[in-house]
C-alpha positions as CSV (number, residue, x, y, z in Angstrom):
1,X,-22.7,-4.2,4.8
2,X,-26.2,-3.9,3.7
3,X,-27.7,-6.7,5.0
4,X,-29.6,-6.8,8.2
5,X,-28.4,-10.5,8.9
6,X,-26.6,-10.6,12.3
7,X,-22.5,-12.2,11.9
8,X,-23.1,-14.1,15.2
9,X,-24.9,-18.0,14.6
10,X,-27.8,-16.4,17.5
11,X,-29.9,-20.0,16.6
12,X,-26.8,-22.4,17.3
13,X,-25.6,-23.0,20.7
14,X,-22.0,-21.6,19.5
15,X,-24.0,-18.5,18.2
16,X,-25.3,-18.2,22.4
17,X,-22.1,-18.5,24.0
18,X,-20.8,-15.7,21.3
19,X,-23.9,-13.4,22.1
20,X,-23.6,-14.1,25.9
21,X,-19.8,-12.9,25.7
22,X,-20.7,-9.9,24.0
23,X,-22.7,-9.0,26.2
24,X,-21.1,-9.7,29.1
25,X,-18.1,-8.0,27.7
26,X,-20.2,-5.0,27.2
27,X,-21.8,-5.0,30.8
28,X,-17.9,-5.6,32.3
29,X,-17.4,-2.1,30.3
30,X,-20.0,-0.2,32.4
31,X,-18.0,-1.0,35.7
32,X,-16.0,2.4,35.4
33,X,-19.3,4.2,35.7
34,X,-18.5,3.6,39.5
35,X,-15.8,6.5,39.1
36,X,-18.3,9.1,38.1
37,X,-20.6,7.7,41.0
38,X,-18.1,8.0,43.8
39,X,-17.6,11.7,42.6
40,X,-20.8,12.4,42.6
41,X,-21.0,11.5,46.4
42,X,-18.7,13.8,47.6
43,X,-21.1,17.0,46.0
44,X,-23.5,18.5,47.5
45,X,-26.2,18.0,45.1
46,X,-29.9,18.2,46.4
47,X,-31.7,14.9,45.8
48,X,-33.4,16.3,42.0
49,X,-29.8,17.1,40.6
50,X,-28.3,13.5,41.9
51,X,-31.6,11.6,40.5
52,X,-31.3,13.3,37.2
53,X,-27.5,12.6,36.8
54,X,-27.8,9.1,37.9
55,X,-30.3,8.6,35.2
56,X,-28.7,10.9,32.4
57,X,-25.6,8.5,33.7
58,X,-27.5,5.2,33.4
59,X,-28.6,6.7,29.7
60,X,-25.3,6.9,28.6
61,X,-24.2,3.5,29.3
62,X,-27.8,1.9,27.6
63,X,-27.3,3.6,24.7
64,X,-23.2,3.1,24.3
65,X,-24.5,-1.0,25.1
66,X,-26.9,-0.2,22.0
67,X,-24.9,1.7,19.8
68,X,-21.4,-1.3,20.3
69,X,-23.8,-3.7,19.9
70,X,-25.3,-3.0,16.8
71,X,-22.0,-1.9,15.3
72,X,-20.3,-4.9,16.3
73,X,-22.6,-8.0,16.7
74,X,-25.1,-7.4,13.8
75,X,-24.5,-6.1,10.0
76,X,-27.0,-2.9,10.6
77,X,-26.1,0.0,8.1
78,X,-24.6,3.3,9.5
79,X,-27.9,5.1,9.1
80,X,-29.0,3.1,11.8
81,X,-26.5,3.1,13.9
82,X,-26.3,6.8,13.9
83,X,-29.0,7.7,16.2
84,X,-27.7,5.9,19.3
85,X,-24.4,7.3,18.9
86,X,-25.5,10.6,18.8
87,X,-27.2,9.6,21.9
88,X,-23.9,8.8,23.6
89,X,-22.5,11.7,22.4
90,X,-24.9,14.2,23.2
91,X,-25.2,13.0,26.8
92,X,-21.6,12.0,27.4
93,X,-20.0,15.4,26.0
94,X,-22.9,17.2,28.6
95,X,-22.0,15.3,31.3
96,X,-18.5,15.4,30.6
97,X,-18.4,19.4,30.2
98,X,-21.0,20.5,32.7
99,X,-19.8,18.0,35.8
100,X,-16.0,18.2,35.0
101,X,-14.2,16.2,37.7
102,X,-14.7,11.9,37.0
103,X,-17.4,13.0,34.6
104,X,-14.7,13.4,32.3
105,X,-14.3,9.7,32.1
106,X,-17.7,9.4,30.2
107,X,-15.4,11.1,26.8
108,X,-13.8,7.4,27.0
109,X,-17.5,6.0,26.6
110,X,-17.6,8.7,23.6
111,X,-14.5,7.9,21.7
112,X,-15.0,4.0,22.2
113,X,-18.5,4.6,20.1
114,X,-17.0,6.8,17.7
115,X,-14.2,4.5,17.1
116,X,-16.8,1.5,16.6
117,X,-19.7,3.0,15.1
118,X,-18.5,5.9,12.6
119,X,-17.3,5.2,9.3
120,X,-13.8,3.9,9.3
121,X,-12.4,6.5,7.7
122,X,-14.0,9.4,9.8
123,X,-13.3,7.5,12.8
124,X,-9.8,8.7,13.8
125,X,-11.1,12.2,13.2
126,X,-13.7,11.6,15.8
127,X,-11.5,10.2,18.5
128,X,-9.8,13.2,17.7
129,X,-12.6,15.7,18.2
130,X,-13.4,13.9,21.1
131,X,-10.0,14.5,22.6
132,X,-10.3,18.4,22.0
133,X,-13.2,17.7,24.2
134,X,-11.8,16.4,26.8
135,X,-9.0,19.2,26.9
136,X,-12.2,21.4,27.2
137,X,-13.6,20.0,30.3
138,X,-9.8,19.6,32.4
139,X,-10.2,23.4,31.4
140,X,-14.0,23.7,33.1
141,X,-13.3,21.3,36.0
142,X,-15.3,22.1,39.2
143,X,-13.6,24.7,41.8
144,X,-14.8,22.4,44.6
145,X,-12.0,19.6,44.1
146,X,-9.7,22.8,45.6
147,X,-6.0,23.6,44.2
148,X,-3.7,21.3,43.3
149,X,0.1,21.3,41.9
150,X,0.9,22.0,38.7
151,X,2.7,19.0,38.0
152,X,0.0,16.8,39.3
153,X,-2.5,18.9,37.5
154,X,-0.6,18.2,34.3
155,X,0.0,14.7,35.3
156,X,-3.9,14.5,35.3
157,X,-4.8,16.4,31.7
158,X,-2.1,14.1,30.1
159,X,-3.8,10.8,31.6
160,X,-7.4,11.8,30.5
161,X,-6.7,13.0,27.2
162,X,-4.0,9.8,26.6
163,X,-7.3,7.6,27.6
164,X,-9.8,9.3,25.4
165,X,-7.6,9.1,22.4
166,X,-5.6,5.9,22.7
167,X,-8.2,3.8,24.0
168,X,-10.6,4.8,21.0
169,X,-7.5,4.4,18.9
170,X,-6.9,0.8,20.1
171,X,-10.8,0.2,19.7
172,X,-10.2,1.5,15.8
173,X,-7.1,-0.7,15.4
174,X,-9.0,-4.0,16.7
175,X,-11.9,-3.3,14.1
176,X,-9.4,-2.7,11.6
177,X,-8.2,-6.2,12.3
178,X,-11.6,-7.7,12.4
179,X,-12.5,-6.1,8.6
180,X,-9.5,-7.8,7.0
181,X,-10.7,-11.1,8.9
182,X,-13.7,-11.1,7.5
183,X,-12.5,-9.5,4.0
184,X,-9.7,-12.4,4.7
185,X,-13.0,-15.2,4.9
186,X,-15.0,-13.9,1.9
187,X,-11.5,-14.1,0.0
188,X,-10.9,-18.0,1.1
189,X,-15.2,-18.3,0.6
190,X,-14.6,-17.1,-2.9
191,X,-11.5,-19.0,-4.0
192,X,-13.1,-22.1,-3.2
193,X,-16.4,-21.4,-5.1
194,X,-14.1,-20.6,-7.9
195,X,-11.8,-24.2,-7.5
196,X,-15.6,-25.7,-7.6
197,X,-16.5,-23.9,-11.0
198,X,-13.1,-24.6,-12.5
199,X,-13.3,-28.9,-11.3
200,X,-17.2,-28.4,-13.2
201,X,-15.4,-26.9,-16.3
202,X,-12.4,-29.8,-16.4
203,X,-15.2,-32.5,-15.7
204,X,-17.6,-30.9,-18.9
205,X,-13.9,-30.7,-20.4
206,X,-13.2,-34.1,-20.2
207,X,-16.8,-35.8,-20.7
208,X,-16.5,-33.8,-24.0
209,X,-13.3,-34.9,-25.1
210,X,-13.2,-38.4,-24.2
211,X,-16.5,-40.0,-23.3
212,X,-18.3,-37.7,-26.4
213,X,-15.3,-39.1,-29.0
214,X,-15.8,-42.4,-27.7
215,X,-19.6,-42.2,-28.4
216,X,-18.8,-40.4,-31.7
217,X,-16.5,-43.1,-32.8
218,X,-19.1,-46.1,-32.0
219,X,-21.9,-44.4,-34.1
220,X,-19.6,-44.6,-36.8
221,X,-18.4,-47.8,-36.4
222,X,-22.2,-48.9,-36.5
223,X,-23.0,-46.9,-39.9
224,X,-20.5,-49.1,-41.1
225,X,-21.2,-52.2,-39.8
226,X,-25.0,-51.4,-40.8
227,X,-24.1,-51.1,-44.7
228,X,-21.7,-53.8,-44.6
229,X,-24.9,-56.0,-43.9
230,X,-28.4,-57.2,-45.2
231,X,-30.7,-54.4,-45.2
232,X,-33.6,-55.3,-43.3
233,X,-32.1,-58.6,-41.6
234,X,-32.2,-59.2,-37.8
235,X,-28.2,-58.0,-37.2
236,X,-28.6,-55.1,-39.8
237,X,-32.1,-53.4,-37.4
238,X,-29.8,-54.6,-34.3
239,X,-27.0,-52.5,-35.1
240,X,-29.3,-49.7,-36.6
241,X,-30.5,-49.5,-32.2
242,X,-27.0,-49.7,-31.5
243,X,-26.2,-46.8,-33.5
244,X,-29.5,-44.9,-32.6
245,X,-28.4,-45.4,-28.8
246,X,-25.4,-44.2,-29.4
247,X,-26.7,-41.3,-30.5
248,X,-28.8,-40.4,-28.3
249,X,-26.2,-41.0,-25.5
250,X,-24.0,-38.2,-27.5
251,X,-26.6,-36.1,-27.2
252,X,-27.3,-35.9,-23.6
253,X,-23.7,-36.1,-23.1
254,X,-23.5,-33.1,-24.6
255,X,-26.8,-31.6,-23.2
256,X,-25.0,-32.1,-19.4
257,X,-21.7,-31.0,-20.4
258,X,-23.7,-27.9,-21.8
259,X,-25.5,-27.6,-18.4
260,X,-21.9,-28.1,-16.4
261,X,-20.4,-25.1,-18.5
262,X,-23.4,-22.4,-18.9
263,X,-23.5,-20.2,-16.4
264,X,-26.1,-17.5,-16.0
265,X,-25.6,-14.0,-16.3
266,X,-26.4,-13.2,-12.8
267,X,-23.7,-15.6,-11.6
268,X,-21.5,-13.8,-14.5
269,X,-21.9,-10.6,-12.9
270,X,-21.5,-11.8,-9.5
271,X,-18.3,-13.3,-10.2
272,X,-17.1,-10.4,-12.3
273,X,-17.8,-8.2,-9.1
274,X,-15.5,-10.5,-7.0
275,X,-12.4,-10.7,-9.5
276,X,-12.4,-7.4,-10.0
277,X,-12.5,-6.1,-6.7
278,X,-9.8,-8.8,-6.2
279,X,-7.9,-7.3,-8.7
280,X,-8.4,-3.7,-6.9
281,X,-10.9,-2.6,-9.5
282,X,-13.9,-0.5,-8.5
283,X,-16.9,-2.0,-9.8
284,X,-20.5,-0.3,-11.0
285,X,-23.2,-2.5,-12.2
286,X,-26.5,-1.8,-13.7
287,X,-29.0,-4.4,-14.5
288,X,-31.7,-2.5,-16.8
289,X,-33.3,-6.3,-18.3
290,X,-34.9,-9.0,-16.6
291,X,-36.4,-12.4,-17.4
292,X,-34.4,-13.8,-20.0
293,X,-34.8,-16.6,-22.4
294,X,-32.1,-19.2,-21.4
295,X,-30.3,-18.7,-24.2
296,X,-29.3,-15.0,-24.5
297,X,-29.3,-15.3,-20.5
298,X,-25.8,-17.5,-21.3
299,X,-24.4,-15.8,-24.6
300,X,-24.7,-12.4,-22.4
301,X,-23.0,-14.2,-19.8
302,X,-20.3,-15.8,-22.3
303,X,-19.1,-11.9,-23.5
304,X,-19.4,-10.7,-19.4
305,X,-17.0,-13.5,-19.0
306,X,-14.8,-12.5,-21.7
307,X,-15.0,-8.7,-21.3
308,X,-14.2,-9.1,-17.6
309,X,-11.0,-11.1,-18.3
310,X,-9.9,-9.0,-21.3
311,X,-10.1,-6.4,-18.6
312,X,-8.3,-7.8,-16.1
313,X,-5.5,-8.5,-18.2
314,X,-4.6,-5.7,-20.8
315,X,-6.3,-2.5,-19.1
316,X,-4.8,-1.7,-15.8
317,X,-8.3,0.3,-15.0
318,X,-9.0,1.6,-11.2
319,X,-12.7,1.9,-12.2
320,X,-15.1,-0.1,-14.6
321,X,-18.7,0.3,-15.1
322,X,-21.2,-3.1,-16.5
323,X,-24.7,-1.8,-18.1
324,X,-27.2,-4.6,-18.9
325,X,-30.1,-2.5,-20.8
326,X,-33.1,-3.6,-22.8
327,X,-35.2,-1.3,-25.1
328,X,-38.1,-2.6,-26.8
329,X,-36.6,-5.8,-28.6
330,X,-33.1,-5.7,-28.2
331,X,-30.8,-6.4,-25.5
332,X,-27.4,-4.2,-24.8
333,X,-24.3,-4.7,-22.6
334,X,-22.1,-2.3,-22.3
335,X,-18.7,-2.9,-20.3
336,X,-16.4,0.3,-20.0
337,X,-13.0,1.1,-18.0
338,X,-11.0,4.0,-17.4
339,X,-7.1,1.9,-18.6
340,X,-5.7,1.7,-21.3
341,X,-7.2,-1.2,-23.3
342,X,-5.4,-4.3,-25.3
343,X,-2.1,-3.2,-26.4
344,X,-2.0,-5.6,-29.5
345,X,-3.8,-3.9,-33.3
346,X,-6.6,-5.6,-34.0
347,X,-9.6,-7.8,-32.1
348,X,-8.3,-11.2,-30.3
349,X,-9.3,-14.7,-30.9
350,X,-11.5,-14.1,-27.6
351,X,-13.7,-10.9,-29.0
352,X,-13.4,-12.6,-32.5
353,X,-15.4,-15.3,-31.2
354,X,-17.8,-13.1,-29.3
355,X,-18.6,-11.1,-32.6
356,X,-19.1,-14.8,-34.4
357,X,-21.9,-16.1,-31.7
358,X,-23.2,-12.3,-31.5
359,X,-23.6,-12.4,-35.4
360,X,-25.1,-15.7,-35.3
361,X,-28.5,-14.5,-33.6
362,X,-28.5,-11.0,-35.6
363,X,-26.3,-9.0,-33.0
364,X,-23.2,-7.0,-32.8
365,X,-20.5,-6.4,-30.9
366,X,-18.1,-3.3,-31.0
367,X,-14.7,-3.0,-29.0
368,X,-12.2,0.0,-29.0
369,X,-11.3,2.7,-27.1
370,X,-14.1,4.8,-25.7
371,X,-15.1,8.2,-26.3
372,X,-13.2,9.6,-23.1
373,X,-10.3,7.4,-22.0
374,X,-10.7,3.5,-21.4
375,X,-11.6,0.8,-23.1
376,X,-15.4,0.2,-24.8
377,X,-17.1,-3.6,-25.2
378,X,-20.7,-3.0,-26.0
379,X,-22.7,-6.2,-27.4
380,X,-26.0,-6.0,-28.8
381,X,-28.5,-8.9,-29.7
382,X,-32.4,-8.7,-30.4
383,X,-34.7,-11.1,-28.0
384,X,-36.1,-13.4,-29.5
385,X,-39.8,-13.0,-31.3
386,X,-41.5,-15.7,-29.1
387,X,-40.6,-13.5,-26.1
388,X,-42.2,-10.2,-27.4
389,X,-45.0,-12.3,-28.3
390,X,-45.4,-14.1,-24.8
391,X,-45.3,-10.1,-23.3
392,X,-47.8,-8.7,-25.4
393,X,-50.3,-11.3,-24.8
């Protein structure tokens, strides 16, 4: 996730009772520090060595509270989450290797970060690698714990290695479950935006069909009724207002049911990301042109539109690229896949019309298969003059 915007509502009261949990749940974690504590009582360190391990110890649980924290409750970017979890790992892995004994419980700490904070799919590796780790220190454990039998001995390199790895692993699983919630939530999020831009479209739909007839039909019937009379008589300039009324209502019928159905490129683009991902398709977008008249804002959107669902249903790509670009005076939009294209010979009624509104303001449109593999829709359309004009001044 990009953004820097935490997930939890911090400023609502919900939001505090979320962030106090967390919390809480992350202090409750640094209860098993007492292990390495109560080992460290029984050695005879001088009073520099127990200081500096207390504190190298105390470091390791203030940055593993960091690193979970930032990974979890907040949206930060791996980049900068990095830093603290190499501070966990750097100190934990030390203590864990040079100490030996309950130190070796600090590797837990270690594959708990790794399994939160690294990229999902390098995190298995890590808990991994932190495992090997921990089969290092049972071999580097401290002479002053004495002998022991091999079968406990072996009881206790199974238990710490089944800990570093399956408690990261169950860590991984848990986050695993909380991407597809959230993925799950943008999904719901996005099919309901959708249900409101399809009830926009049937309401323009039906204004259009019914209410715009209607209008069209009473205009007429007042042309009629105007001939039919007297020119210039009280009833005849009565019914001439009825029918310039009319008019007028037809018009800004049609001016809102244009305004219900146009949607801007940007929203074009934004919606094209989300169906094709839907539809498993890897998106890459490039907006070269900003600024646009109005117009050409909502014809590019109108062939976005269409591309995208041409796409979706004859090309069975895995990958398509959308390249807005504007040199000098003229606009170009380029959509490209790597399927197979439309089956059927010949353009559909959908690109047909596209290449009738494109010719209409002096621009082109060209659709077949690309140079490579895939499928090529490239539009092109001058700006209008009053825009260079407005620039240049």
């Amino acid at each position: 996730m990009p953004s820097d915007t935490p997930i939890l509502a911090a400023m609502s009261p919900a939001g505090k009772v979320r962030r106090g949990r967390w919390l809480g749940y992350l202090l409750l974690m640094q209860a098993f520090h007492a292990y390495p504590l109560s080992d460290l009582a029984h050695r005879h360190y001088g009073a520099a060595a127990v200081t500096f391990t207390v504190l190298a110890q105390i470091a390791v649980g203030a940055l593993w509270i960091r690193a979970y924290w930032l990974a979890q409750a907040t949206t930060r970017p791996f980049r900068e989450i990095a830093w603290w979890l190499a501070g966990v790992v750097a100190v934990g892995v030390c203590l864990a290797l040079v100490l030996g004994g309950q130190y070796k419980g600090l590797l837990i700490y270690v594959s708990i970060a790794c399994a939160v904070c690294v990229p999902i799919r390098w995190a298995v590796p890590a808990i991994a690698a932190v495992t090997a780790l921990g089969a290092l220190a049972e071999f580097r454990n401290p002479q002053y714990l004495g002998p022991a039998p091999a079968s406990d001995r072996l009881n206790e390199i199974v238990t710490g290695l089944s800990m570093d790895f399956f408690l990261g692993l169950m860590l991984w699983f848990h986050r695993r479950v909380m991407t597809l919630v959230i993925e799950l939530r943008q999904a719901r999020e996005e099919l309901a935006r959708l249900a409101v831009t399809e009830e926009r479209l049937r309401i323009a739909r039906d204004l259009h069909d019914l209410l715009g007839h209607s209008l069209s039909v009473i205009s007429l019937k007042g042309q009629l009724a105007g001939r039919l009379m007297e020119p210039g008589s009280p009833a005849a300039r009565e019914v001439a207002d009825i029918e310039q009324v009319t008019r007028q209502a037809l018009s800004e019928v049609r001016e809102a049911v244009t305004g219900y159905r146009r949607r801007s490129f940007a929203e074009e683009l934004d919606s094209a990301r989300h169906r094709l991902a839907a539809a498993g398709i890897e998106v890459t977008a490039r907006v070269e042109a900003e600024r646009l008249p109005a117009d050409v804002d909502a014809l590019l959107g109108w062939i976005l539109r269409e591309g995208t669902t041409n796409l979706l249903r004859h090309s069975r790509a895995s990958s398509a690229g959308i390249v807005l670009r504007r040199k000098e005076n003229r606009l170009s939009l380029e959509i490209r896949d790597d399927g197979r294209g439309p089956a059927e010979s010949g353009p559909g009624n959908g690109l047909a019309g596209l290449a009738e509104r494109l010719a209409a303001v002096g621009g082109r449109l060209e659709a077949g298969p690309a140079a490579d593999r895939g499928f090529r829709l490239a539009a092109s359309l001058p700006l209008p003059a009053t825009v260079a004009r407005e620039e240049i001044a």
